[in-house]
C-alpha positions in Angstrom: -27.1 -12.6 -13.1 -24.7 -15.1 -14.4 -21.7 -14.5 -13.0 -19.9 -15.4 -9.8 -18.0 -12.8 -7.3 -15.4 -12.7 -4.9 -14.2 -9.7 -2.8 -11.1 -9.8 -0.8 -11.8 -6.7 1.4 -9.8 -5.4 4.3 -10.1 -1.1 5.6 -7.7 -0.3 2.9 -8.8 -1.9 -0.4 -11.3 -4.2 -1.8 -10.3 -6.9 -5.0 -13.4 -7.6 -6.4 -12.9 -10.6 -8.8 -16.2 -11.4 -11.3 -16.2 -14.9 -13.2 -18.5 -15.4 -15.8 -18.9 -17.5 -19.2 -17.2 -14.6 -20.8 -13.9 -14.2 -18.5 -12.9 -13.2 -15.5 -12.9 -9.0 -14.8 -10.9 -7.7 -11.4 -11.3 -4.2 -10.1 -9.1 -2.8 -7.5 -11.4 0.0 -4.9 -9.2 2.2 -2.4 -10.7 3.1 0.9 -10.9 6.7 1.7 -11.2 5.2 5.2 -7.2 5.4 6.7 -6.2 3.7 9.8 -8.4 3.8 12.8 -6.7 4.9 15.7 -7.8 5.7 19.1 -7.2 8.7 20.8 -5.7 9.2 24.2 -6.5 12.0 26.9 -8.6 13.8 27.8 -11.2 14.9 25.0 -12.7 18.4 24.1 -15.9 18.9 22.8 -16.4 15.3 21.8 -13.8 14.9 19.4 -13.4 11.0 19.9 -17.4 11.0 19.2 -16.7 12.8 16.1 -13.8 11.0 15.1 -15.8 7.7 15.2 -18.8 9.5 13.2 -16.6 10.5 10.3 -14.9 7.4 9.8 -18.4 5.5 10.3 -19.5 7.5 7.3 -16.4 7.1 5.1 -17.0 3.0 5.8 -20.3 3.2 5.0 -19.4 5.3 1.6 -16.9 2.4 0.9 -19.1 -0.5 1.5 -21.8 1.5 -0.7 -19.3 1.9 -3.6 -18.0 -2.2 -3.3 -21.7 -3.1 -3.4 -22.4 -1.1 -6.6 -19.7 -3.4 -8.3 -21.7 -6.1 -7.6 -24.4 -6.0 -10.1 -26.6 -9.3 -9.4 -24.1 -12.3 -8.8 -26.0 -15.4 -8.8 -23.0 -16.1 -5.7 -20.7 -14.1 -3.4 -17.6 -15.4 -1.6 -16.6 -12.6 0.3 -13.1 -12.7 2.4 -10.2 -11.2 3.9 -7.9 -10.6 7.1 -10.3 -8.5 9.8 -13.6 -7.2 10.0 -14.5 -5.6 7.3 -15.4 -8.7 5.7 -18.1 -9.4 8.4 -18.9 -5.4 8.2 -19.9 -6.0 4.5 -22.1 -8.7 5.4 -23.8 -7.1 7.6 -24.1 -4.4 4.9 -24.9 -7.3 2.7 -27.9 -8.2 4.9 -29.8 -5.1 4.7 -30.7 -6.0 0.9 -32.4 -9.4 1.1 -31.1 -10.0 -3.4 -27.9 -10.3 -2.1 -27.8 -11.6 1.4 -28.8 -14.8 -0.4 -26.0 -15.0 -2.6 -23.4 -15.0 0.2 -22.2 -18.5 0.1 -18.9 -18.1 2.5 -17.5 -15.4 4.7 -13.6 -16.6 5.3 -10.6 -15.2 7.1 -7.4 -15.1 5.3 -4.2 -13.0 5.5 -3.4 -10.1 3.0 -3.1 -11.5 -0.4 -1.8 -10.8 -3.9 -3.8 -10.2 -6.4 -3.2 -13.2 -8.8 -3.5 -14.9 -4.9 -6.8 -13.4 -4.3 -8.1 -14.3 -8.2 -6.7 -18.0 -7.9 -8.7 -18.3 -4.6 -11.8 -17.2 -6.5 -11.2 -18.9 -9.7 -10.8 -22.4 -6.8 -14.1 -21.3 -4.8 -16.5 -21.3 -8.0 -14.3 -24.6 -9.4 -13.8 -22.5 -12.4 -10.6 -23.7 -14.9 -7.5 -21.5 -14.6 
């Protein structure tokens, strides 16, 4: 429980960034999820309802697989460009260990990743 996260998250990917006394580790997770378009017309047999159901479940299956590189931070910085930052907290929240570590939720644009680990490195005040 000694170490320090950040996750840059959007629909697409998540950067997860862990700083510890030992170094800093990245990891890169694609989303499964694609864009999320609406459709237009007239609908048969509920296939906007079941559109919205199966890309429901491939968020949740990507917010369940960027938790389980969490481990037990001691804090979480968690940002990016849209909602999927304030998706994962609420995902966040249903687990009380780690709800309590959030210490920011902040918008930014798509970044880099040396970007996305320099804003980490600068949130924890940890030497470059």
């Amino acid at each position: 429980m000694n170490h320090k996260v950040g996750i840059w998250i959007d629909h697409e990917k998540a950067v997860v960034v862990s700083a510890s006394a030992s170094g800093v580790t990245v990891k890169t997770l694609e989303s499964e999820v694609g864009p999320h378009t609406r459709n237009s017309g007239p609908q048969d047999g509920g296939g906007e309802k079941k559109y919205e159901d199966r890309h429901s479940q491939h968020l949740d299956r990507y917010y369940d697989e960027v938790i389980t590189q969490l481990g037990q931070p001691e804090a979480l910085l968690i940002f990016g460009p849209g909602e999927a930052k304030l998706q994962l907290k609420e995902r966040l929240g249903r687990s009380k260990a780690l709800s309590d570590r959030i210490f920011g939720i902040e918008t930014t644009d798509k970044l880099t990743d040396p970007q996305i680990i320099a804003k980490v490195k600068e949130h924890y005040g940890i030497d470059r």
